[in-house]
C-alpha positions as CSV (number, residue, x, y, z in Angstrom):
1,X,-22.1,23.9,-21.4
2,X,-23.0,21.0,-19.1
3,X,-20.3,19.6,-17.1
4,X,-18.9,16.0,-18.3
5,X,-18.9,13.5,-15.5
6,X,-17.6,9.7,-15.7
7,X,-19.0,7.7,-12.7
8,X,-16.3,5.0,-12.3
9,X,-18.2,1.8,-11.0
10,X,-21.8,0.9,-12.4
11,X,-22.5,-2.2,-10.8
12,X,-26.2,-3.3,-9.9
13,X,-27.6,-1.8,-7.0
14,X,-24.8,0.0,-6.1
15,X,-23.8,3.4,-5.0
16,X,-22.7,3.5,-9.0
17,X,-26.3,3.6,-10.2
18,X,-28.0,6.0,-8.0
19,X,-25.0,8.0,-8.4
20,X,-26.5,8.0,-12.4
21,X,-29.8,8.4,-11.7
22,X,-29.4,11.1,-9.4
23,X,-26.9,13.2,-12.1
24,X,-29.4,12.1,-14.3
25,X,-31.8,13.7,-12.7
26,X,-30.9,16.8,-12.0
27,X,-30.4,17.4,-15.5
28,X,-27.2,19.9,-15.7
29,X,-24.9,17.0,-16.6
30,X,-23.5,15.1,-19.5
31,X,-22.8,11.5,-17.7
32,X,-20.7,8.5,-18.7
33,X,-19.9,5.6,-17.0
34,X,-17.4,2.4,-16.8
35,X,-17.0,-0.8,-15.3
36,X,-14.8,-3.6,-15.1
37,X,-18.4,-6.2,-15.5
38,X,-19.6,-6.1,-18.8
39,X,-22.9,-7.0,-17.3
40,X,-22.7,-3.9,-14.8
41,X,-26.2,-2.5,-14.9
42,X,-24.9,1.3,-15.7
43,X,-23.8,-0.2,-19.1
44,X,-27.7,-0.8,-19.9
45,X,-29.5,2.3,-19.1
46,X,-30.7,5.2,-20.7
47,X,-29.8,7.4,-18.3
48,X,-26.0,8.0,-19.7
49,X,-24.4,8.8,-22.8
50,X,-22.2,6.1,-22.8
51,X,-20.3,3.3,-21.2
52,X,-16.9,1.8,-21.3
53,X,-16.1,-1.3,-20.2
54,X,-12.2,-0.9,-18.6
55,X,-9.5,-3.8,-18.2
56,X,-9.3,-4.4,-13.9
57,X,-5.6,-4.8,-14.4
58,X,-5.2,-1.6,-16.7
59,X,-7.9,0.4,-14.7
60,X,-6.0,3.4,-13.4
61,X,-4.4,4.2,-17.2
62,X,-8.0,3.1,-18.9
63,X,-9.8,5.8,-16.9
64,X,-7.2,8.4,-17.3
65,X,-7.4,7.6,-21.1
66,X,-10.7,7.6,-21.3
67,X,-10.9,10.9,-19.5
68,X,-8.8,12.3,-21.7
69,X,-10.9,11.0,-25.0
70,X,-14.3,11.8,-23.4
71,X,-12.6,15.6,-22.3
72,X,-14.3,14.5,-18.5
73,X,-14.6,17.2,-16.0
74,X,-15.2,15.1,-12.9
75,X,-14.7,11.3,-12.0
76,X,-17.5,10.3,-9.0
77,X,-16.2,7.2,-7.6
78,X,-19.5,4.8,-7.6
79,X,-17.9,2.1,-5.2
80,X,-15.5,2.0,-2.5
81,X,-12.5,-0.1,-4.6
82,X,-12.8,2.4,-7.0
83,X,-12.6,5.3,-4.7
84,X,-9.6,3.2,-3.2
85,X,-7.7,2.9,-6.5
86,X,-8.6,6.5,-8.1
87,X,-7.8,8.8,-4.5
88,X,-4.5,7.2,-4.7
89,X,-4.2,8.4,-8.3
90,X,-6.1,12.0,-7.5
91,X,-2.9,14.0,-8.5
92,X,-2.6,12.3,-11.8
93,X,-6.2,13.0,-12.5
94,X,-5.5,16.8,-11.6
95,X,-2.2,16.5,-13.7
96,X,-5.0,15.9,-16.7
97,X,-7.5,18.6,-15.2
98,X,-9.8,16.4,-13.9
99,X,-11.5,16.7,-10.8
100,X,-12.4,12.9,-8.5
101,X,-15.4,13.7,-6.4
102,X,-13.9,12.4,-3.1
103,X,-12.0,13.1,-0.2
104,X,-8.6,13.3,0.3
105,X,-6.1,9.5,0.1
106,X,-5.5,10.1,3.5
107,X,-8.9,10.7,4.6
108,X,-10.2,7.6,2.2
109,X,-7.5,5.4,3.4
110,X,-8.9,5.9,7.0
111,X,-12.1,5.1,6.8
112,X,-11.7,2.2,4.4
113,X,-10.4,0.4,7.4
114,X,-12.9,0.0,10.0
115,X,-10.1,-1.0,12.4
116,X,-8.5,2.2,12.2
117,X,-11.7,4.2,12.1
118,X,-12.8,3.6,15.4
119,X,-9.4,3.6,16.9
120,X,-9.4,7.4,15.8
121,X,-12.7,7.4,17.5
122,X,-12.0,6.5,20.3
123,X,-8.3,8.5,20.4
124,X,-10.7,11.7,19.8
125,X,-13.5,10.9,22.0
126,X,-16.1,10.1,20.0
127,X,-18.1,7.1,21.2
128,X,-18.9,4.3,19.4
129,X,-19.9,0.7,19.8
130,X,-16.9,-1.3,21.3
131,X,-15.2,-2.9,18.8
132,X,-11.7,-5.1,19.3
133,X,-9.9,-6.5,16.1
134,X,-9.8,-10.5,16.0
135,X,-6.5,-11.7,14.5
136,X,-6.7,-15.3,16.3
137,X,-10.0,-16.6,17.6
138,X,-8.8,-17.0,21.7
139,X,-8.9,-12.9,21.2
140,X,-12.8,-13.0,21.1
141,X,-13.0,-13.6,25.1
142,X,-16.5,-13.3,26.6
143,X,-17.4,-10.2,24.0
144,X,-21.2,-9.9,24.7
145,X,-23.4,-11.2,22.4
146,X,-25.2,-10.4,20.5
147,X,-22.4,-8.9,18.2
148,X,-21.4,-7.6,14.9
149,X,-18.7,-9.6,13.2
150,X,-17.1,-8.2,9.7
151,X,-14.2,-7.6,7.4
152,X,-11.8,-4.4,8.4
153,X,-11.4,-3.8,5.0
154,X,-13.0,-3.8,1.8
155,X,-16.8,-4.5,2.7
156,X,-18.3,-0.9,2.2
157,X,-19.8,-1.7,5.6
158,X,-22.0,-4.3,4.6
159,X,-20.8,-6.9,2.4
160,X,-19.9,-10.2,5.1
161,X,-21.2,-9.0,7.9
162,X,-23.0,-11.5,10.4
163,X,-24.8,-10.5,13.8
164,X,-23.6,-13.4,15.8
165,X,-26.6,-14.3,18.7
166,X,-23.8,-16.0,20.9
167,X,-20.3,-16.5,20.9
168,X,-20.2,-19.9,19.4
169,X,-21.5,-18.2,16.5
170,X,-19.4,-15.5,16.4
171,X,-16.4,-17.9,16.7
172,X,-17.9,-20.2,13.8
173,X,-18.0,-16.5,11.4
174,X,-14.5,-15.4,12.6
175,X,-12.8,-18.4,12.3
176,X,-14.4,-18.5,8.6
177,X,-13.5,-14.7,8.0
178,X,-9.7,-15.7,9.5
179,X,-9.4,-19.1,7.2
180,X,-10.3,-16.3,4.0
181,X,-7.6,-14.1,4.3
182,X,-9.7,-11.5,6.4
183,X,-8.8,-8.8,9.1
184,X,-11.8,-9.7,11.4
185,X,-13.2,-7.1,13.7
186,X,-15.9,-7.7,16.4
187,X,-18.3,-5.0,17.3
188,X,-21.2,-4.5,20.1
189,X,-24.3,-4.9,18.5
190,X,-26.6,-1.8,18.7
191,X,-30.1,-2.1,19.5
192,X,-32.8,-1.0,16.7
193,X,-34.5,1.1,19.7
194,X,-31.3,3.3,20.3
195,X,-31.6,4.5,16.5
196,X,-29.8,3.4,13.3
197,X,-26.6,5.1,14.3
C-alpha cells in the first residue's frame, strides 16, 4: 500500500514542485497537493492525484480536514510559510495520525529568522559571514561593501535580497526594506572564489 503524502505549497518553481516531481519519481507514493493560488503550478500537473485549493485564512483547519478526507500519511511542507504555519500545528496533525515532514517548532522557528540564526552561530562558534541587524539606518556604520542586505524573516533566503556595491546603496535598500515593515539585516558579502557557502 503506497504511502499518501499531501505536499502543502505548489507554487511555481518552488521547493513545492520538485518536492512532486521528486515523490513522483520515485514511484512508492500516492501524492496530493494544495495551495492557497488557484494558479499554483502543482494544481496543473500530472504528476499528482489531486489538488485542493485551501482558504489562506482557514488554512490550518482546511489541511487538517483534508487530511482527514484524503486519509494522508505525511504532510511535506513545500514552502517556508507553510512550514511556519503547519510546525506550529505538528501536535494537532499527530492528534489525527499524521506525520509533517519537518523539524521540530522550535528548531523551524530558529532558522526562519536569519537574525537569530547567526546569533546562535556565533554563541556556538560557528563562523559565518558578519552580519549586524539594521533597525535604523545610522546602525549601518562603515559595514564593508560590498554587502548582502535582506529581510530577517520570511524570505526563504532569497526573496529581497540586494548585494549592495557601496554603502550608499546599501542605505538606499535598507531604508526601502525599513519604510516596508522589514527587520533588515546586513551581511559580509562572500566572494564566489571562497565557495558557495
Amino acid at each position: 500500500m503506497k504511502i499518501r503524502i499531501l505536499v502543502a505549497g505548489i507554487g511555481g518553481a518552488s521547493l513545492g514542485t520538485e518536492i512532486l516531481k521528486c515523490l513522483f519519481l520515485a514511484k512508492h507514493y500516492k501524492i496530493y497537493g494544495c495551495d492557497i493560488s488557484p494558479l499554483a503550478y502543482g494544481h496543473f500537473t500530472d504528476e499528482v492525484e489531486k489538488t485542493f485549493l485551501v482558504e489562506e485564512d482557514h488554512y490550518i483547519e482546511e489541511v487538517l480536514s483534508l487530511c482527514q478526507k484524503m486519509k494522508i500519511d505525511v504532510v511535506v511542507p513545500g514552502g517556508e510559510r507553510p512550514m511556519l504555519m503547519l510546525s506550529a500545528h505538528q501536535e494537532d496533525l499527530q492528534s489525527i495520525g499524521v506525520e509533517l515532514a519537518t523539524n521540530n517548532k522550535q528548531v523551524v522557528r530558529l532558522c526562519s529568522n536569519k537574525d537569530k540564526l547567526f546569533e546562535q552561530f556565533l554563541n556556538n562558534g560557528i563562523p559565518g559571514p558578519k552580519t549586524k541587524r539594521i533597525e535604523h539606518i545610522e546602525q549601518l556604520g562603515n559595514f564593508p561593501c560590498p554587502c548582502v542586505v535582506k529581510p530577517a524573516t520570511g524570505s526563504g533566503g532569497s526573496n529581497m535580497v540586494f548585494l549592495s556595491a557601496t554603502l550608499q546603496e546599501a542605505k538606499h535598500y535598507l531604508s526601502y526594506l525599513l519604510n516596508v515593515g522589514e527587520t533588515a539585516l546586513v551581511q559580509e558579502y562572500i566572494p564566489l572564489d571562497e565557495g558557495e557557502f
